[in-house]
DOVOMI-283105 format. One line per 8 residues: number of its first residue (from 1); their letters; for each residue x, y, z of N, C-alpha, C, O. Coordinates in steps of 0.1 Angstrom, whole numbers, plus 5000, padded with zeros to 4 digits. Example, Ala and Ser with C-alpha at 12.3 -4.5 7.8 and 13.67 -1.06 7.14 Angstrom:
BEGIN
1> AS> 5132/4943/5078/5123/4955/5078/5132/4967/5078/5142/4967/5085 | 5128/4978/5071/5137/4989/5071/5129/5000/5079/5134/5011/5080
***
This chain:
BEGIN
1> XXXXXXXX> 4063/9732/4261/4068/9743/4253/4083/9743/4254/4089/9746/4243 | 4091/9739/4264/4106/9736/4266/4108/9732/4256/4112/9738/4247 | 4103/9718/4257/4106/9707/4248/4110/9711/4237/4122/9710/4233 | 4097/9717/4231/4099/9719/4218/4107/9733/4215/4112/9737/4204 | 4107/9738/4223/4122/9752/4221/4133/9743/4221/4140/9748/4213 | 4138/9733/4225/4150/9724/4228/4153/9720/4213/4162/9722/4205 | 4138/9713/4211/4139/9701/4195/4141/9709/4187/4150/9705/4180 | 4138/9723/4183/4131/9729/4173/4149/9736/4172/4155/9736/4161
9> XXXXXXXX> 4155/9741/4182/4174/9744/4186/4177/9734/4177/4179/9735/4164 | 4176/9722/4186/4189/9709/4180/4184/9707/4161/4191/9705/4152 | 4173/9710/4162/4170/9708/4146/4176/9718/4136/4181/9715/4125 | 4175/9731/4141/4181/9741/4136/4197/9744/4134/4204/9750/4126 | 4202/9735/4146/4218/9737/4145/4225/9727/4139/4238/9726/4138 | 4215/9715/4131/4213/9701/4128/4226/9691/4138/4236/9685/4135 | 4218/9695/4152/4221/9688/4162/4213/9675/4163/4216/9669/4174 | 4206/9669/4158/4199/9660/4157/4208/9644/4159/4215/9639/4150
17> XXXXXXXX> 4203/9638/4176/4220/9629/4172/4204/9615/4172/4196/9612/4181 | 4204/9609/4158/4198/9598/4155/4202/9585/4162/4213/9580/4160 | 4193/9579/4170/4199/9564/4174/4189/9553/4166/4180/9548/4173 | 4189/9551/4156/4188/9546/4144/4185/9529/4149/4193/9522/4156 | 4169/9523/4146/4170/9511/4147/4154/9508/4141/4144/9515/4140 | 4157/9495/4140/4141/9487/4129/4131/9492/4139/4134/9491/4151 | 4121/9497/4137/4110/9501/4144/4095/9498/4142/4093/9492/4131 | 4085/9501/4150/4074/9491/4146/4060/9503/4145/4053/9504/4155
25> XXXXXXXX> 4057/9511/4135/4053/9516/4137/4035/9516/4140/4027/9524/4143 | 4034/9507/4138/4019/9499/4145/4021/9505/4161/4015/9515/4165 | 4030/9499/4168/4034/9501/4180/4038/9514/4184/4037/9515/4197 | 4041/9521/4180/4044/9540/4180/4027/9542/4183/4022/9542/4194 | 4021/9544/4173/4006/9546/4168/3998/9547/4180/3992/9556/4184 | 3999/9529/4185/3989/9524/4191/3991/9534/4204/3982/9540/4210 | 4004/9533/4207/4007/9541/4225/4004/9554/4218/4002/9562/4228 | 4003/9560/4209/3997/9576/4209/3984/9576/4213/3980/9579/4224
33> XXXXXXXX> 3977/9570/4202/3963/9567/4205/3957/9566/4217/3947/9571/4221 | 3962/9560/4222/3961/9552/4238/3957/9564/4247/3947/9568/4254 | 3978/9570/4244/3974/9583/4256/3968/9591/4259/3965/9597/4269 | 3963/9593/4241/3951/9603/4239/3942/9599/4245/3941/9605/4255 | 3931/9588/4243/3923/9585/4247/3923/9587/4264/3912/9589/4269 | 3933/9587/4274/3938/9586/4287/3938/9601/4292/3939/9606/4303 | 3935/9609/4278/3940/9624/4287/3929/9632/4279/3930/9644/4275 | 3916/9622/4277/3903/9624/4275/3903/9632/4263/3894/9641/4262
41> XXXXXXXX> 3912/9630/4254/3909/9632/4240/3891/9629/4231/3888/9618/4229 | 3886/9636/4229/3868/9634/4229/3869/9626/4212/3862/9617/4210 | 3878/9629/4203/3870/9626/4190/3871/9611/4188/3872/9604/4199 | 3870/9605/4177/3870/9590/4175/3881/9584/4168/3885/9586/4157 | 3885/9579/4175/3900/9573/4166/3900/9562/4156/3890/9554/4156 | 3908/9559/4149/3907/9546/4144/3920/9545/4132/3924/9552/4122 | 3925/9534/4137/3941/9527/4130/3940/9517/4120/3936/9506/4123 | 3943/9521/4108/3942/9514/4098/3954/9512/4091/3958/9521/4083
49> XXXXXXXX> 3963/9497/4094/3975/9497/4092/3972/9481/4086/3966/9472/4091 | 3978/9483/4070/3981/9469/4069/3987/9455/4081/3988/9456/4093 | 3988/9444/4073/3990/9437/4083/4003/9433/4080/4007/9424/4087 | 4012/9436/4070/4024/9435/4066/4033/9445/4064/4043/9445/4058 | 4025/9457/4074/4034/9469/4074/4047/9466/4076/4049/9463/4087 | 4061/9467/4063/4075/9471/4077/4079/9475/4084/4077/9487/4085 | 4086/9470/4090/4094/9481/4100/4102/9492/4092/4106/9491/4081 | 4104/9504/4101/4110/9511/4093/4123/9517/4099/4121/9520/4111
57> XXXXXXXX> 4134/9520/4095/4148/9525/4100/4148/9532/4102/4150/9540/4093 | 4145/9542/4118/4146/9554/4122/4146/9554/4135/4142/9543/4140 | 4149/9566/4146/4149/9570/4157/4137/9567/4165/4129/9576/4164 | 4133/9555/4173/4120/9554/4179/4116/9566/4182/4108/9572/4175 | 4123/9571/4197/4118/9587/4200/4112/9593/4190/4101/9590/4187 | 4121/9607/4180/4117/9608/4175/4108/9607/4165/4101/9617/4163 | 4106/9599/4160/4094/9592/4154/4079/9592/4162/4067/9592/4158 | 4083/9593/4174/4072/9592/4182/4067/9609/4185/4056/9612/4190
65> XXXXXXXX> 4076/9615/4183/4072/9629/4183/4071/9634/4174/4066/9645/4176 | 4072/9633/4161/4063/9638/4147/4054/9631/4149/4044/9637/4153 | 4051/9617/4148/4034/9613/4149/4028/9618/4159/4016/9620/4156 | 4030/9622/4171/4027/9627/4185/4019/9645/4177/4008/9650/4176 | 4031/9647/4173/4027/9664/4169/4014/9660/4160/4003/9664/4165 | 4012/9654/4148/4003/9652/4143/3990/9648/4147/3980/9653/4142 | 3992/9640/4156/3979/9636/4165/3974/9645/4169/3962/9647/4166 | 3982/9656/4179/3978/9664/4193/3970/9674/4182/3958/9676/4182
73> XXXXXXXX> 3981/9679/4169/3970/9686/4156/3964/9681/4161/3965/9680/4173 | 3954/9674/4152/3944/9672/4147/3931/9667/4159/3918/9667/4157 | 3938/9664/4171/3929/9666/4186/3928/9681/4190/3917/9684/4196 | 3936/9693/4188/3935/9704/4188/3930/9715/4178/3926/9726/4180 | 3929/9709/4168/3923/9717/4157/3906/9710/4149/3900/9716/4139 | 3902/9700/4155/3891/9696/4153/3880/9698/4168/3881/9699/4180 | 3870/9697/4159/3855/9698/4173/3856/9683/4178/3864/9676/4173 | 3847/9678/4192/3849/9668/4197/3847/9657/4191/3855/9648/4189
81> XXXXXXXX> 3832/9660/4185/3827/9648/4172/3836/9646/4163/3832/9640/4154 | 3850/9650/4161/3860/9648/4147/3858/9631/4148/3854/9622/4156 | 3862/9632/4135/3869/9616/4133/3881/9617/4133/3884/9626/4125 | 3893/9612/4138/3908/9612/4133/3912/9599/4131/3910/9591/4140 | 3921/9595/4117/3921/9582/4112/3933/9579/4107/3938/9585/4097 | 3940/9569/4115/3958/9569/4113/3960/9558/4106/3957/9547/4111 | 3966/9559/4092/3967/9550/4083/3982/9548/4075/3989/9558/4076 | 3987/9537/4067/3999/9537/4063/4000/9529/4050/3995/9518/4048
89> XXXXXXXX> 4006/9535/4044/4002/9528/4032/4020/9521/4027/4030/9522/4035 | 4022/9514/4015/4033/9507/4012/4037/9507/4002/4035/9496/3997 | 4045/9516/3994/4049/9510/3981/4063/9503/3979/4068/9501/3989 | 4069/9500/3970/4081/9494/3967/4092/9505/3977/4098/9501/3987 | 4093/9513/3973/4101/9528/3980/4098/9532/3995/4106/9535/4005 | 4085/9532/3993/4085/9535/4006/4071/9530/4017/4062/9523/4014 | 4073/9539/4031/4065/9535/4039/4055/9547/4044/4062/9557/4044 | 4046/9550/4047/4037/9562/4048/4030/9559/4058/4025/9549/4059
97> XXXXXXXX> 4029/9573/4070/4018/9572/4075/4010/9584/4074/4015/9595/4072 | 3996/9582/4075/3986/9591/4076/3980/9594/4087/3978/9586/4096 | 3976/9606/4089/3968/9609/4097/3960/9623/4092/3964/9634/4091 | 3951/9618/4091/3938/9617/4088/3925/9624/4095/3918/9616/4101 | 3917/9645/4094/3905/9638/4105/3896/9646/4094/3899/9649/4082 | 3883/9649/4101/3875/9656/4095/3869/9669/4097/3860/9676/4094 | 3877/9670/4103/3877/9685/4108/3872/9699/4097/3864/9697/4087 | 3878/9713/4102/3874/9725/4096/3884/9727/4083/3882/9733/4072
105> XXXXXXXX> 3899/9719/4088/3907/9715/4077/3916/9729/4080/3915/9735/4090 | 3926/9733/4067/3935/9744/4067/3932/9754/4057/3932/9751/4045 | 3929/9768/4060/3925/9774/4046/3940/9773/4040/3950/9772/4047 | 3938/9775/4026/3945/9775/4014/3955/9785/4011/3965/9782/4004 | 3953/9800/4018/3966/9808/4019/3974/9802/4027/3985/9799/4022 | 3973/9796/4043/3978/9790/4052/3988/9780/4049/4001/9780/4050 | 3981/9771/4045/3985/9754/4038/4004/9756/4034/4011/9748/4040 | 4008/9765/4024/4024/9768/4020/4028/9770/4033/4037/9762/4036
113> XXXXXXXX> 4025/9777/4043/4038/9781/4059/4030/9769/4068/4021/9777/4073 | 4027/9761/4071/4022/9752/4082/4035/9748/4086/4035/9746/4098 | 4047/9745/4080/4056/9740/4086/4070/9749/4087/4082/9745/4084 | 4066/9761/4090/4076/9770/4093/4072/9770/4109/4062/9766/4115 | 4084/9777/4115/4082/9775/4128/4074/9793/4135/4077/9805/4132 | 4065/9788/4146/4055/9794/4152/4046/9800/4142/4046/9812/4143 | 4039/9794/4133/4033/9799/4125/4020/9789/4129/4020/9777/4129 | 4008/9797/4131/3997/9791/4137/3982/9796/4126/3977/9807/4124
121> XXXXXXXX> 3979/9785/4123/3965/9792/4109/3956/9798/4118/3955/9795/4129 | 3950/9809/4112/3944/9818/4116/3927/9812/4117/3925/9808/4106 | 3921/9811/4121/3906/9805/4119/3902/9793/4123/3890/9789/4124 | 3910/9788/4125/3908/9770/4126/3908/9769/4145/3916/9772/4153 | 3897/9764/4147/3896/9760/4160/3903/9756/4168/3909/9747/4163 | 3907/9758/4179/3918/9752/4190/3911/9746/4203/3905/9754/4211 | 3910/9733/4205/3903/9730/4217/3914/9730/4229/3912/9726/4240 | 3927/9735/4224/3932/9734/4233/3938/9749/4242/3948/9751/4248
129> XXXXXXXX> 3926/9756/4237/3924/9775/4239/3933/9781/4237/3936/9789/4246 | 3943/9779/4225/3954/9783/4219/3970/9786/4224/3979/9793/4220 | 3966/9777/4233/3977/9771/4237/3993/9766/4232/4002/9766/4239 | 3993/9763/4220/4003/9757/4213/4008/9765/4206/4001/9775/4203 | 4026/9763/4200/4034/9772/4202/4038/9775/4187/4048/9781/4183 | 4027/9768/4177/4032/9767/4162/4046/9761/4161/4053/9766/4152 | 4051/9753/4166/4067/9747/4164/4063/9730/4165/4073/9723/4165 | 4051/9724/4165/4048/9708/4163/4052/9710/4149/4064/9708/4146
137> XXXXXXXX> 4045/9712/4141/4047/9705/4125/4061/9707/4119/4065/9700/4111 | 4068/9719/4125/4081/9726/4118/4092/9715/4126/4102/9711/4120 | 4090/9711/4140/4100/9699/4144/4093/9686/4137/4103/9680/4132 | 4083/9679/4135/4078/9670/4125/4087/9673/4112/4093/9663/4107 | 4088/9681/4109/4094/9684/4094/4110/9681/4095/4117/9674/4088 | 4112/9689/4109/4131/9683/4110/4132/9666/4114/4142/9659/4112 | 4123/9663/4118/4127/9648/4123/4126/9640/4108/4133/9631/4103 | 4114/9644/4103/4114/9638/4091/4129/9639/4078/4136/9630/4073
145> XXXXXXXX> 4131/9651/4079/4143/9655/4072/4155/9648/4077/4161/9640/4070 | 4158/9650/4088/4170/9643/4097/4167/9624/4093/4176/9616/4094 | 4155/9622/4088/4157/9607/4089/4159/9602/4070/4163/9591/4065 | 4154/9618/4062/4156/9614/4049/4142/9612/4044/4140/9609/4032 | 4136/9613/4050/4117/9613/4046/4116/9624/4043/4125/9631/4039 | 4099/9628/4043/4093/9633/4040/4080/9641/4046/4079/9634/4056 | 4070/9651/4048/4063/9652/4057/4055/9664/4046/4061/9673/4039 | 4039/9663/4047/4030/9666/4035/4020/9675/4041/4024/9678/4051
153> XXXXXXXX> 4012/9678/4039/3999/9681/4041/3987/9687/4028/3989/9694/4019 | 3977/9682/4031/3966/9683/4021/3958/9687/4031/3960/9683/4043 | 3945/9697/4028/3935/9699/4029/3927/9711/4018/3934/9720/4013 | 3913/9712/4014/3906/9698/4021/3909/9685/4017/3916/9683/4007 | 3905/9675/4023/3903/9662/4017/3893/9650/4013/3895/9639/4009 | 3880/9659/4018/3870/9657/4013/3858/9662/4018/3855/9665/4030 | 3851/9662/4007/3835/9676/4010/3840/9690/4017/3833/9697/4025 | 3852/9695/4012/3856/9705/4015/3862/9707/4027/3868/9717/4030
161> XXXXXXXX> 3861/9693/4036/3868/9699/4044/3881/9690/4050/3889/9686/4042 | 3882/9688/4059/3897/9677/4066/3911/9679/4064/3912/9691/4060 | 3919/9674/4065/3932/9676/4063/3937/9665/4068/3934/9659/4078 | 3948/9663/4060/3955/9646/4057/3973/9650/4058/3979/9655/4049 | 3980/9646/4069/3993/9651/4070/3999/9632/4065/3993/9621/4065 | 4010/9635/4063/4014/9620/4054/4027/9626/4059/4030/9637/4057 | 4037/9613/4069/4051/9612/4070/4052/9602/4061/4042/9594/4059 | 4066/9602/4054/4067/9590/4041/4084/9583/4046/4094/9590/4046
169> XXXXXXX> 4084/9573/4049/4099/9570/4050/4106/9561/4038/4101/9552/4032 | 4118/9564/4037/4124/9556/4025/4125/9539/4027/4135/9536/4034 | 4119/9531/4023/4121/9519/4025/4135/9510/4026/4144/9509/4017 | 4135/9505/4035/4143/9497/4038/4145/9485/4040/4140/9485/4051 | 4150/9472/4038/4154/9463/4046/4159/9458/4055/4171/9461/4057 | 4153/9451/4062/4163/9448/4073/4174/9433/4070/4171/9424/4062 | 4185/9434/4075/4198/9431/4075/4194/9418/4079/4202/9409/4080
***
C-alpha cells in the first residue's frame, strides 16, 4: 500500500524520473507469471508472445509495475478456475500487451472510472478479501502516460463475460 501511495504522489506531481532503455518484454512477463505462480496464484496462465516481438523503449521497473498491477487484477478479481492470458500483438506503430482472463469481467457503469485513483468496481469478486487500494490501474495509467503509451480496458470480451486490459507502446527502433 506504501508503494503505491509513493507511485501514485510522484505520478501526480509528474515526478516520474524515467531511466529509459530497450527492454524485453517477454522477460518482464515471464518473471510476473513466475511469481505468481510462487505465491500460489490458483488460475491458469498462459503467454502468447510472438516470436519477433521488439523490444520496447521504456523504464524496466516501471513497466514491470503496470504489467504487475494488471496481473495481480485479474488474479484478484477472477475465481480460482479463471484463465488469465498475456498476449502482445505488433503493428507498424506500435507494440501491445494484453492481458487477458475470464472472469466475472467489469460492469459497464464501472468500466469509464477504473483508472481513476481508489476507485474499486462494486460487485466483482476479490480473492484477495478486498484488500486492494483502487490505485493499481490509475499508477498503470501514469506509467503508461509518462512513457507516451497508452492503457485500455474492455469488458465483456466474450460470452459476456472477461476483461482484456491492453498497454500499447509507441514503436521504436533501436539505434
Amino acid at each position: 500500500m506504501v508503494r503505491n501511495l509513493l507511485a501514485i504522489t510522484r505520478i501526480d506531481a509528474g515526478a516520474l524520473e524515467l531511466r529509459l532503455d530497450w527492454i524485453d518484454l517477454k522477460d518482464i512477463v515471464g518473471r510476473l507469471i513466475g511469481a505468481a505462480r510462487r505465491r500460489g496464484a490458483p488460475q491458469t496462465f498462459e503467454i502468447g508472445f510472438p516470436a519477433d516481438l521488439p523490444l520496447v523503449w521504456a523504464d524496466a521497473t516501471l513497466i514491470e509495475q503496470a504489467v504487475g498491477n494488471l496481473i495481480a487484477n485479474a488474479i484478484a478479481h477472477t475465481p480460482p478456475q479463471a484463465h488469465v492470458a498475456v498476449t502482445a500483438s505488433v503493428t507498424p506503430d506500435q507494440v501491445a500487451i494484453h492481458v487477458v482472463d475470464d472472469g466475472p469481467g467489469i460492469a459497464s457503469d464501472a468500466l469509464p472510472r477504473i483508472f481513476d485513483k481508489f476507485v474499486k468496481a462494486q460487485g466483482i469478486a476479490e480473492t484477495d478479501g478486498g484488500q486492494g487500494t483502487g490505485l493499481g490501474l490509475a499508477i498503470a495509467k501514469g506509467i503508461m502516460e509518462a512513457h507516451g503509451g497508452t492503457i485500455a480496458a474492455e469488458s465483456p470480451v466474450a460470452s459476456g463475460r472477461g476483461t482484456r486490459m491492453t498497454l500499447s507502446f509507441a514503436r521504436k527502433e533501436p539505434a
